[in-house]
N, C-alpha and C positions, 0 to 999 in steps of 0.2 A: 600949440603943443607939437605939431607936425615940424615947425620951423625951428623948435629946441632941439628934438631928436638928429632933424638933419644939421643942427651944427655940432654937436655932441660926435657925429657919425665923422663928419669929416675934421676935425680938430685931429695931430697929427701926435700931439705927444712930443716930452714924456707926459706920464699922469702922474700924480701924489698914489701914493697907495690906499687902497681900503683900510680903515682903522684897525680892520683884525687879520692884517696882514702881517706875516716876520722875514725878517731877513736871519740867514745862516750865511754863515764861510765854511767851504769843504776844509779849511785849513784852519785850526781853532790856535797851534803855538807853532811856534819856528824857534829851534836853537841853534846859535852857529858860534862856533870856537871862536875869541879873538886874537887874530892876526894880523899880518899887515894888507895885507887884500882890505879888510874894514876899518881902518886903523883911524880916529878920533880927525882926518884932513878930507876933505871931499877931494877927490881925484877923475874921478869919472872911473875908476875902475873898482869892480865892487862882484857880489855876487845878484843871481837872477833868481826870482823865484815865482810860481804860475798860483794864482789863486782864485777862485768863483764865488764870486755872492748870487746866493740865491733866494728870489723875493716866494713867498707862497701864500698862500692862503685854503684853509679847510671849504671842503665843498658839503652841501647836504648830507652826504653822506659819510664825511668826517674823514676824508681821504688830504692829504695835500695836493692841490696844483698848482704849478705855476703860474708867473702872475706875467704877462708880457706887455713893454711898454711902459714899464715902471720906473722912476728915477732912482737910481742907487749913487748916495754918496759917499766916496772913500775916500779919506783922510788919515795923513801918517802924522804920527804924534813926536816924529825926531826927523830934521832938518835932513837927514843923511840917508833918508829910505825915499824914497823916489816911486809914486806911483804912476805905471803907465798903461796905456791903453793897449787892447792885444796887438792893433796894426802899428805900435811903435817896434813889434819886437821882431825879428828874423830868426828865424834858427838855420842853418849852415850846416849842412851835412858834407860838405868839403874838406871843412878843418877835424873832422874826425881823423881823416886818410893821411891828411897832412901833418897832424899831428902826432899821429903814431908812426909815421917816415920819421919824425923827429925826432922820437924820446933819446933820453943821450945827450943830447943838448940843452945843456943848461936854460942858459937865455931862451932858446928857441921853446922853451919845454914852460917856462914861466910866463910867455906871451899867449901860449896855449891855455894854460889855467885860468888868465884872467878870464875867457871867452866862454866858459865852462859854467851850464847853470847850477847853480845852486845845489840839485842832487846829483848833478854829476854825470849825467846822463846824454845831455843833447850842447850842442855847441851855440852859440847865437851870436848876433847883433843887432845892435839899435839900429831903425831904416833912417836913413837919409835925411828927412823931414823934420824929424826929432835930434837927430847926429848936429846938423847944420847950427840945431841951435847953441850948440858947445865949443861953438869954433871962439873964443874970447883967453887964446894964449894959455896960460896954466891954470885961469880959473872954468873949471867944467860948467857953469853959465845956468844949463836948463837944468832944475832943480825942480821936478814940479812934484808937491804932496798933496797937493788934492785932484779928484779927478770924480767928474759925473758922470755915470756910463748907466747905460737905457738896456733894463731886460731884454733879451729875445726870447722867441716863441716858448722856450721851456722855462720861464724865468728866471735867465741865467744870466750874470755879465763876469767875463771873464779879464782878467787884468793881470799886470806882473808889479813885484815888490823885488826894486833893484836895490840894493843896498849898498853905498858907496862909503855908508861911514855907521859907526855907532856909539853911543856915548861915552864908551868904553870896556871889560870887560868886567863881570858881573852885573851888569844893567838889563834893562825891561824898559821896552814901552809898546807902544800899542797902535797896532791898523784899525782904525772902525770905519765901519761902513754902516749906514744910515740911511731909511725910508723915513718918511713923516711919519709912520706908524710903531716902528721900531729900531733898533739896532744890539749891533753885535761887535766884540772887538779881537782882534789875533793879538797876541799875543808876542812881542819879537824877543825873546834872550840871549845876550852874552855871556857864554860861558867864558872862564878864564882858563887857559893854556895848562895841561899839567904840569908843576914843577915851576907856575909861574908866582 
């Protein structure tokens, strides 16, 4: 019994989760107008968006806590949303400065958008490691929609949903994310353009 404990102790994870465990997303829908930024071609230029699965489970006392060390799997349900890990992502507090030196400038002013998350707030880039994988001429290459990411200490894993394309506009489809015990799915919508 002594020699089960101590493998159980050292075994490093992830774990499956407790049966009466759930996953949430702080992020339950996403709408985003269609234009040419998401336009039905994969480009590699798309918008960013930050999202958290969180795994939990009720304690005696009927409270939630986190569950740490748990596998969370996320899955996009369209070829064109790209799941990535946090350390794929940079945010750029440069191109703020830079950018607004520019406005006025058309082109200059369009290179600046593409780089611009999703709410519009912070500026980013893909690191290197991930970037490198794209280097294959006009086709953007690293496409990856699935992605396994392991809770930390608060039962959090945090990921981004880059969206390079979408089926087009009035369409849906769906992020889920997934423990052996449960799952949950976002919601993605294409609005269509008014007037279009």
């Amino acid at each position: 019994m002594v020699f089960l404990l101590a493998l159980v102790a050292c075994s490093e994870g992830p774990f499956d989760a407790p049966s009466d465990a759930k996953v949430d997303s702080t992020v339950e829908s996403l709408t985003v107008t269609y234009n040419a930024s998401i336009a039905p071609a994969e480009d590699g230029y798309g918008l960013l968006f930050h999202n958290q699965a969180h795994v939990t489970q009720e304690d005696r006392f009927g409270r939630s806590v986190g569950l740490e060390n748990i596998a969370v799997d996320i899955y996009s349900y369209w070829s064109g949303a790209y799941i990535l890990p946090q350390k794929a992502v940079k945010t750029v507090d440069d191109f703020a400065t830079a950018c607004a030196e520019g406005a006025g400038d058309e082109e200059y002013q369009e290179l600046c958008d593409v780089f611009l998350s999703g709410d519009g707030n912070q500026y980013f880039e893909i690191t290197g490691e991930y970037e490198l994988a794209n280097d294959s001429g006009d086709d953007p290459g690293f496409r990856p929609n699935y992605l396994r990411g392991v809770t930390d200490n608060t039962g959090t894993v945090d990921y981004y949903i880059f969206l390079d394309s979408t089926p087009g506009a009035g369409t849906d489809f769906g992020i889920e994310m997934s423990i052996s015990a449960d799952y949950t799915s976002l919601i993605v919508s294409t609005a269509s353009p008014e007037g279009a």
